[in-house]
Each structure stands twice: as structure tokens, then as C-alpha cells.
N, C-alpha and C positions, 0 to 999 in steps of 0.2 A: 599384674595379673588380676583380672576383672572374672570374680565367679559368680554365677547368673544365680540365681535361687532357684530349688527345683519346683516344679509347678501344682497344683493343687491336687490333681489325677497321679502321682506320684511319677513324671517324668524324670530323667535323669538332670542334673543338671548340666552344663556346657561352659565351660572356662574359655575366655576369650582374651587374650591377652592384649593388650592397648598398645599401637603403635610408636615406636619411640621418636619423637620429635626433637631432634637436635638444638640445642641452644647454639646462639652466636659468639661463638667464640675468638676475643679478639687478638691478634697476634703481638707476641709479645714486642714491648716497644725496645726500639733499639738505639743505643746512642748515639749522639750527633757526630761525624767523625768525618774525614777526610773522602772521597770518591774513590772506594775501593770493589774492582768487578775483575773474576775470571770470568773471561767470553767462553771457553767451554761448558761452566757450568751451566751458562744460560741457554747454550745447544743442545746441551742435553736434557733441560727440561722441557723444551722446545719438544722433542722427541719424545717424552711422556706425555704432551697433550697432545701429542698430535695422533698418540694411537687409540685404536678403536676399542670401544665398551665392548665388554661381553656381550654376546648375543641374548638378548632379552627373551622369554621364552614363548613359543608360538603356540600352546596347549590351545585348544576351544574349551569353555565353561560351559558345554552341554547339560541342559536342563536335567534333572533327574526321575522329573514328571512333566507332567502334562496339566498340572494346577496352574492358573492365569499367573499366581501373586510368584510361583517358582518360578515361569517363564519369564517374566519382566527381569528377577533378580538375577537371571543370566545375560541377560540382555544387557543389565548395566555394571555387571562386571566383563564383560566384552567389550563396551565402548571404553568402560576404564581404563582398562590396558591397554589398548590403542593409543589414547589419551596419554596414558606414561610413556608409552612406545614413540611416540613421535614428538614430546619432547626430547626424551634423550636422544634421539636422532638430531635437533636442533642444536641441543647443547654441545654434540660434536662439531657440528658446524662451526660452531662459535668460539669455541677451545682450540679448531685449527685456524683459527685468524690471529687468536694470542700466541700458538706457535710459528706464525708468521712475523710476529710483531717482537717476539723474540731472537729469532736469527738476523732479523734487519736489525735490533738492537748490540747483538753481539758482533753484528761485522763495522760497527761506527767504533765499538771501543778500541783503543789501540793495541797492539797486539795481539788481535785473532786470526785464525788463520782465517784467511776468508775463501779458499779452496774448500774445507773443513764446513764452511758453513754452506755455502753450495751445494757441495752433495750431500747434505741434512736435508735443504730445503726440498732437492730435485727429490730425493729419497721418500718424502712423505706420502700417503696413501693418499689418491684421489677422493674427494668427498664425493658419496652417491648420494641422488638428490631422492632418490625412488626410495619413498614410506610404503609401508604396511596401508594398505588402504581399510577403513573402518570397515567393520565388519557390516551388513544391511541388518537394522532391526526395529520391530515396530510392537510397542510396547501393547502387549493384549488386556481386557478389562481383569483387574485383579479379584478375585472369587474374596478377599477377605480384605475393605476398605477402598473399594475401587469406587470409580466416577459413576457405575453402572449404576439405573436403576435396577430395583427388584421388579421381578415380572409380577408379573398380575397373578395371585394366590386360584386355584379352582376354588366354585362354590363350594362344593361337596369336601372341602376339606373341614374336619370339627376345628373348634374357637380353640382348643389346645396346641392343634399343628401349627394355626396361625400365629401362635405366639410363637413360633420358632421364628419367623420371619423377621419379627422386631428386634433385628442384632442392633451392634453397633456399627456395623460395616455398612449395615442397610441393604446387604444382597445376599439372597437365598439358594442358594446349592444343595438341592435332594443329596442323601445320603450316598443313592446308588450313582449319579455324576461324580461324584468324588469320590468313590468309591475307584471309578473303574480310570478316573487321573491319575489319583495320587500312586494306582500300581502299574501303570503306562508308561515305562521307565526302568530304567537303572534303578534296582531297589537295593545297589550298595554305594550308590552315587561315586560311581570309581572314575571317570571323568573327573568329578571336581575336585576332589581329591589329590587328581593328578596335578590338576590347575594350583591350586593351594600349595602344594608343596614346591612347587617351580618357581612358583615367583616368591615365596618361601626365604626357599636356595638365591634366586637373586637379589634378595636385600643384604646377605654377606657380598654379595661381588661389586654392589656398587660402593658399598661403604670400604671397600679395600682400595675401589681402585678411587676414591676421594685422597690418597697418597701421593696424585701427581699437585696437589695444591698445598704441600708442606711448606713452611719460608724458605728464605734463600739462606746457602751459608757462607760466602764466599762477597756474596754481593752487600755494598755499603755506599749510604748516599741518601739523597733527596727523596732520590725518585722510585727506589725498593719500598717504601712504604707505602706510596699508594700502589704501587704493584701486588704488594703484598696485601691489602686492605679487599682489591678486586680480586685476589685466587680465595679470598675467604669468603666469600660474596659466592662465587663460584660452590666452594664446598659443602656450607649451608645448603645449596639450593640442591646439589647431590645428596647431600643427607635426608633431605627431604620426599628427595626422588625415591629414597632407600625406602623413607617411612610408607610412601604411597604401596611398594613392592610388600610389604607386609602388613600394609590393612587389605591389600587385595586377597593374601593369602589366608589372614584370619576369616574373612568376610563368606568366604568360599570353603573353607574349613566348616563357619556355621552353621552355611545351608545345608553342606552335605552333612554333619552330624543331625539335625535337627531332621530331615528326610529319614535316616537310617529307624531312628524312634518313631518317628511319627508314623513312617508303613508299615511297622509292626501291630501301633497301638491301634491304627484307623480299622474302622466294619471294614470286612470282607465283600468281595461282590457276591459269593457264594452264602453270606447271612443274610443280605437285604435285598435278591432278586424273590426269593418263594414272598417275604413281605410286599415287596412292591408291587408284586402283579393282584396281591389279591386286592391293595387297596385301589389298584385301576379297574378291575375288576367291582371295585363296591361289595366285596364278601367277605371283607376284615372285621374280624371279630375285635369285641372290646380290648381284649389281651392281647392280640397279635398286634391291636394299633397301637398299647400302651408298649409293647417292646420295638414295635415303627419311629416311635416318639422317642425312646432310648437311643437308638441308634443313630436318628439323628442329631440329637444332643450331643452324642459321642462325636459323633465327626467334625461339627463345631468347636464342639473342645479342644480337641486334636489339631484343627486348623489352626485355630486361636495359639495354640502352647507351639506350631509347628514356627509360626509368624514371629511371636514372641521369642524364641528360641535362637531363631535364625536373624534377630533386629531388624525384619524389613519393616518399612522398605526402605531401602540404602539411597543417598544419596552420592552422585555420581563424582565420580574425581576429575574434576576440572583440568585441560589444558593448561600447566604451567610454566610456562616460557622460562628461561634461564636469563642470567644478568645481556643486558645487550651494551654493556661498557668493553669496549678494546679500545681503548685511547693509546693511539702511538705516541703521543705529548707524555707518556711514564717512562717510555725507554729512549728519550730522547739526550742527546749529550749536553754538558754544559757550553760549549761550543755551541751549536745547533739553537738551543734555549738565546743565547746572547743575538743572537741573530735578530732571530725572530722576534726579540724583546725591542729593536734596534728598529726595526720593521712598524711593527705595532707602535711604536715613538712619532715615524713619519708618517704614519697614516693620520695618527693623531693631530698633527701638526697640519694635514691637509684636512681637518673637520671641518674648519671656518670658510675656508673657499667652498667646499662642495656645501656647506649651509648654503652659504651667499648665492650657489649656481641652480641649489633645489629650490630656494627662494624664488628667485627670478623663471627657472621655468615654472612655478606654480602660480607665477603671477599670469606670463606668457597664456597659462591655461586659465586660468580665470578670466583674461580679455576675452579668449579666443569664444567662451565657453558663451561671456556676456553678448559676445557678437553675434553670435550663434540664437541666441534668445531673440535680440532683436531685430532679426530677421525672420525671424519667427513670428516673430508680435505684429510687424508689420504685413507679412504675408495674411496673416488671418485677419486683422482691419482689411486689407484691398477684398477678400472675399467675402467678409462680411457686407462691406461698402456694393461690392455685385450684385448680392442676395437682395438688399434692400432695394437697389435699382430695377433692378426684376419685378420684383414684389410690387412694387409702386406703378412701374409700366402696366403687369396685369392688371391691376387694380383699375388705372386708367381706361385701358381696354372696355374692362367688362362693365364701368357706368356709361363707357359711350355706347354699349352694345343696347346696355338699356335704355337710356335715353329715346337712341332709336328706333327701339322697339316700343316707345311706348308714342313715339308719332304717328309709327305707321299703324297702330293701334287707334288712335285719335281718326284717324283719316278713313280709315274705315269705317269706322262707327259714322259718321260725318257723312258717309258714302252709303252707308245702308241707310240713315235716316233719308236721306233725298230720295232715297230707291222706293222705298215705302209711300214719301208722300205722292210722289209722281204716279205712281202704280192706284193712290186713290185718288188723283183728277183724273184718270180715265177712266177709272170706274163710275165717278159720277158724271161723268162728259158723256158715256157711254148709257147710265140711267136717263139722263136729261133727253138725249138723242131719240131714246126710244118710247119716252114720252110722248113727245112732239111724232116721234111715227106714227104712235098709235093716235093721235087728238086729229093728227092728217088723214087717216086710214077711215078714223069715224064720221067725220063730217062729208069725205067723197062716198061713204053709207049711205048718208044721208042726203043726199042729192043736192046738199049746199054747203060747198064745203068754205071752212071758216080758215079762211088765209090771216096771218098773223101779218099786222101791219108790218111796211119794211124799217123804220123806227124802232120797232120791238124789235125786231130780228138781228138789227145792228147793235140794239145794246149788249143784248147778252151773249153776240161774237166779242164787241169787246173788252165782258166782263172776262168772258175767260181768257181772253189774250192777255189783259193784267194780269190775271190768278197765274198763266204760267212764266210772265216775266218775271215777276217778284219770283216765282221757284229756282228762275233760272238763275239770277241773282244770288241766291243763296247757295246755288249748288256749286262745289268746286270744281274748275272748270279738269278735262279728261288729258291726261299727261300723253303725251306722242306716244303711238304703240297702242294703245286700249289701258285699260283697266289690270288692275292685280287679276291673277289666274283667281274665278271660284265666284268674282263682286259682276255681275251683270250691267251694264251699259243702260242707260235711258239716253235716247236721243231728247234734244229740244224739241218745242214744238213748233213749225213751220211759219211763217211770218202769217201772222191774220190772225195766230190762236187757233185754227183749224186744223183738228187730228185726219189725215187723209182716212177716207174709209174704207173699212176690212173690207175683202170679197164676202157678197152673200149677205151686210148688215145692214141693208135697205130689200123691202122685198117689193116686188116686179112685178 
């Protein structure tokens, strides 16, 4: 028995009494002795595990306010129970496989009635597979040590209120909020109460019905010891289950005593509604805010001793599975045992062949795995060998593309220089020409006109008949079809070196 200290504000103090936690206690040893079993007694234990736990109780741990830190603590005394609930749903499951494992061992021993065990076995209660489904719960921010931040303080509040803000929880709760919480509720907490006392009551019923895992007295041999070693395995874990049954109800005992004092001692919403409005108001006097500032020191206090009081916040009682050993190798006969020992010999005796056979297929997979590779290896050389053939062909491509391009480039240029000079022998063929018109034009002016011996006139037809050989010579001669589209054509010039003349370039 654990008694709390009473708190500074002179609360009462709250006795909480500490769960008993079973030691493992090991079953007494029994001496070595000859294979001694009545098959009824083993049916009939059969028949205590196979019957069902008392019904575990279905109270709800309704909140007793409406404070975030009391809602959570219902919340995870609800998941708790569920929690114990649907183990010991499992651990029935598991207790009717050993009463299975029991009647199959009582109809091997000699001498049982095996009609007798039959309608043991057919007799047993169907196991239902259908839990309690957890309750829905979603843990709200706790007003005393929660995740929550504190809201943002008004300016207008004095440096005095502001210190109320710097708890240790780090979250600010006005008086008149928790004022109108903590009385939003059952203010006899008779819900939890109810809950506390039920499951109370059920840590006597499981620790009674841990009586189907007493030893055997009848049964003598090998294999009662480790039988016996697992029904203690089993009862532990039932005791356990017992302890969890009365930390729920101490737990739930707490909060509802600690509620009962604490909504006595907390402000009323009838003392701090005339204070709060005036300070929203802004017409609180120095005095009414120095009993503002009381009041809410009082309610912190009271949350503080309410918290303290009631030990939150609780941590949850874990899913704990029950043993999952039912080995039928414990209720097996010595017969049975020799067998299978005989078994186990020749399997042994075949380990060297199945070596020798996993050998060779692990060899078989390693050829295959190797072959596998290099074919692999070989496929990507032939597509690499592709790539590089490609590569090389384009490559080829695009310098003969230049090459070519850089001929017909050549030939052009080649082709415009001719075009250009040609274009200026007829420009000066055509200066010269109209020279000589006009020196002929002047002298039939003159009424004597000066005829150019025919010796001069010969030479310089065939200076310019050289001037356009030697051009023609130089010029590359014109490919069938004409010219590139855009390069203009120059004809030769006509044998003599005489350009025929335009229309109109002699006047008349």
C-alpha cells in the first residue's frame, strides 16, 4: 500500500495500493520413477482448460470532465482493457489446443476408455473467434503538460498575469475555461468508479480460475515435467493478467478520487465570470485583478495536485500474448518417442547422399548461372561491335559529304571568277568599240574621214581573239545540261574574237 503525501493547499491524500506481481514459481521436482498415468485424469484436466474465463467486464471509463489531461486518461484506460480483453481471449484459444493435446494424449495411454475421451473432446465449447473491437479514441491536447503550444498572451494583459503563463507544462488555461471543464461532467465520477470496481472484482476471478494449472497427481514419467514446467509458464502469465486487472482498477479509482476533490476545491464559474468580463471589458480594478490573479493561481494549483493525485499521465498496458508452446512431443508415449527416434537415425544416415545431391545441383546452378553470363557477355560485344560499325559508317558518310561539298564549292568560286572576267572583256571590247565609233563619227564631221589602215584593224581583231582564247582556256568547260541553278552561263566568243553586235550599238 503506496500512500501519496497530502499536497501543499491541504488536499486529502489518496492511497493507491501497488499491483501484485506474481513471482515464478517453479513446480516441485518430482522423482525419477517408472511411467505412471491415469488417462482420466488427463481428461479431466482437459476439461478445465477447455472451459471459458469469466466474462471480463464491459463498463466504459467515461470521462468525468471535459479537462483534455482527464479525457486522454479515459482514453487509455479503454484501450487498456481491450488490450487485457483480447489477450485473454487469445490465451483461451491456446489453453483449448492443450486440452486438445491432452485427450490425444490420454487415448495413446493404455487403458483409457477411448469412447470417454471422444465425447470429452466432441463436448468442448466451440472457440469464438469474434473480440471486442477497441474502442475509437483520439488523444485531445492535455491542458496540463501537453504537446500544445501556449497561445499568444493579449497585450493588454499586466507583466503579473503574464507570469501565470510560464508554468511548467508550458500551456495557459484562463480560469473561467477550466472552470466551466472541470464541472462539465459527473462531479461524483460514478462511471469510473463503476469501472474500478469491476475489474477490481475480476483480478479475484482470474487468480482463482489459474487452478486449472495445478500439477498432475496421478501422472509420472519424463514427459509430466515438461508438461508441468508449460501449465506454470501459463499461470504466471494468468497472474499477470490478474495484476494488469487491478492496476486498471487502482488507476481508475485515482482519477475518480482526485476529480471528487479537485471540483470541490477548483473557482467556480459563478466567482470568475463578474471578474472576467470586466477584465475584457478593460474596467478591472487593481483589486479585482489582484483576486483575477488568485483565482487563477487557484485553478493551476488544483490542476497541478489534480494531475499529481490521479499519476497521469498513465502509460498504456501493452498487448501481452500468452505462452505459444503446445508441443504435442510432451504427451507423446514411449513407444511413439522410439519411433520417431528410429526415424530421425535414418534421416540421418541419408544426410551424406542429400549433401552429395545439393552439391551437385549447386554445381549444376553455377554452370548454368556461368552460361548464362556468357551469353550475356557475348551478346553485348556483338552490339557493341554494331554500334561501333554504325558509328564509323556515319562518320565515313559525313567526310565524303564534305569533301563534296567542298568541290562543288571550288567550282563555283572557279565559275564565278571566269564570269567576272569575261563580263570585263566586254566591257572593255565594248569601251574600245565606241571609241573607234566615235573617232569614225568625227572625222565623217569632218569631211575627211581618217579610215584606220586595214593592218591596224587586223591587229587588234586578233589581239582580242588571243585575250578570249587564253580566257577560254582557263575556263572550265559547261557540264551537259547548263550550269548549277543561280551561276549564269558566258558563251565563248565566236571564231574571229568578234562579239556579234547588240541591236541599236552602232548608230545609223
Amino acid at each position: 500500500m503506496v500512500k501519496l503525501p497530502p499536497s501543499s493547499r491541504g488536499l486529502p491524500a489518496i492511497s493507491v495500493q501497488q499491483p501484485r506481481v506474481p513471482s515464478v514459481v517453479k513446480p516441485p521436482e518430482r522423482p525419477q520413477s517408472t511411467l505412471s498415468v491415469e488417462p482420466q485424469e488427463l481428461i479431466d484436466r482437459a476439461k478445465q482448460l477447455a472451459e471459458a474465463l469469466p466474462q471480463w467486464p464491459d463498463e466504459q471509463p467515461k470521462a468525468p470532465c471535459e479537462l483534455a489531461m482527464v479525457r486522454n486518461a479515459a482514453t487509455v484506460l479503454q484501450r487498456s482493457a481491450d488490450n487485457v480483453a483480447m489477450a485473454l481471449k487469445a490465451g483461451e484459444e491456446r489453453w483449448r489446443r492443450l486440452a486438445q493435446l491432452l485427450v490425444e494424449a490420454a487415448k495413446k495411454y493404455e487403458g483409457v476408455d477411448a469412447d470417454a475421451a471422444n465425447k470429452v473432446a466432441s463436448a468442448m465449447p466451440a472457440f469464438s473467434a469474434t473480440l471486442r473491437q477497441p474502442s475509437t479514441y483520439q488523444l485531445q491536447p492535455d491542458a496540463v503538460g501537453s504537446f500544445v503550444p501556449p497561445p499568444a498572451t493579449p497585450s493588454w494583459i499586466g507583466d503579473g498575469s503574464k507570469l501565470l503563463v510560464a508554468q511548467s507544462d508550458n500551456v495557459f488555461l484562463r480560469v473561467r475555461d477550466a472552470a466551466k471543464q472541470i464541472n462539465a461532467g459527473d462531479a461524483r465520477a460514478t462511471a469510473l468508479f463503476r469501472f474500478a470496481d469491476s475489474w477490481s472484482m475480476y483480478e479475484g476471478k482470474l487468480r482463482d480460475a489459474a487452478i486449472r494449472f495445478r500439477p498432475f497427481e496421478s501422472w509420472r514419467g519424463t514427459a509430466v515435467t515438461q508438461v508441468e514446467k508449460q501449465f506454470e509458464q501459463h499461470r504466471v502469465w494468468l497472474n499477470q493478467m490478474a495484476a494488469n486487472c487491478a492496476l486498471l482498477g487502482q488507476q481508475a479509482r485515482a482519477l475518480a478520487s482526485a476529480h471528487c476533490v479537485a471540483v470541490v476545491q477548483h473557482p467556480t464559474s459563478a466567482q470568475v465570470e463578474p471578474l472576467h468580463n470586466k477584465l475584457l471589458a478593460k474596467r478591472i480594478s487593481s483589486r479585482d485583478y489582484e483576486a483575477y490573479k488568485r483565482l487563477q493561481k487557484m485553478s493551476e494549483d488544483v490542476r497541478a495536485e489534480y494531475r499529481k493525485q490521479a499519476g497521469l499521465p498513465w502509460s498504456l498496458i501493452n498487448l501481452s500474448m500468452p505462452p505459444d508452446r503446445a508441443d504435442a512431443d510432451l504427451f507423446k508415449t514411449p513407444e511413439q518417442k522410439a519411433e520417431e527416434l528410429a526415424e530421425k537415425q535414418q534421416q540421418r544416415a541419408m544426410q551424406p547422399m542429400q549433401a552429395m545431391l545439393k552439391a551437385q545441383k549447386e554445381e549444376a546452378e553455377k554452370a548454368r548461372e556461368e552460361a548464362r553470363k556468357a551469353r550475356q557477355d557475348s551478346e553485348e560485344e556483338a552490339r557493341r561491335a554494331r554500334r561501333e560499325a554504325l558509328e564509323e559508317g556515319r562518320k565515313a558518310r559525313q567526310d565524303a559529304q564534305e569533301e563534296a561539298r567542298k568541290a562543288r564549292q571550288q567550282a563555283q568560286d572557279m565559275a564565278d571568277e571566269a564570269h567576272e572576267k569575261a563580263k570585263e572583256q566586254q566591257q572593255a571590247f565594248a569601251k574600245s568599240m565606241g571609241a573607234q565609233q566615235a573617232a569614225l563619227a568625227k572625222s565623217v564631221g569632218a569631211g575627211t574621214p581618217k579610215v584606220p589602215s586595214v593592218s591596224k584593224l587586223m591587229g587588234t581583231v586578233n589581239q582580242f581573239a588571243n585575250m578570249a582564247k587564253g580566257m577560254a582556256a582557263k575556263t572550265p568547260p559547261v557540264p551537259p545540261g547548263g550550269t548549277k541553278p543561280g551561276v549564269p552561263w558566258v558563251p565563248p566568243l565566236p571564231a574571229g574574237g568578234h562579239v556579234p553586235p547588240r541591236a541599236g550599238m552602232y548608230p545609223t
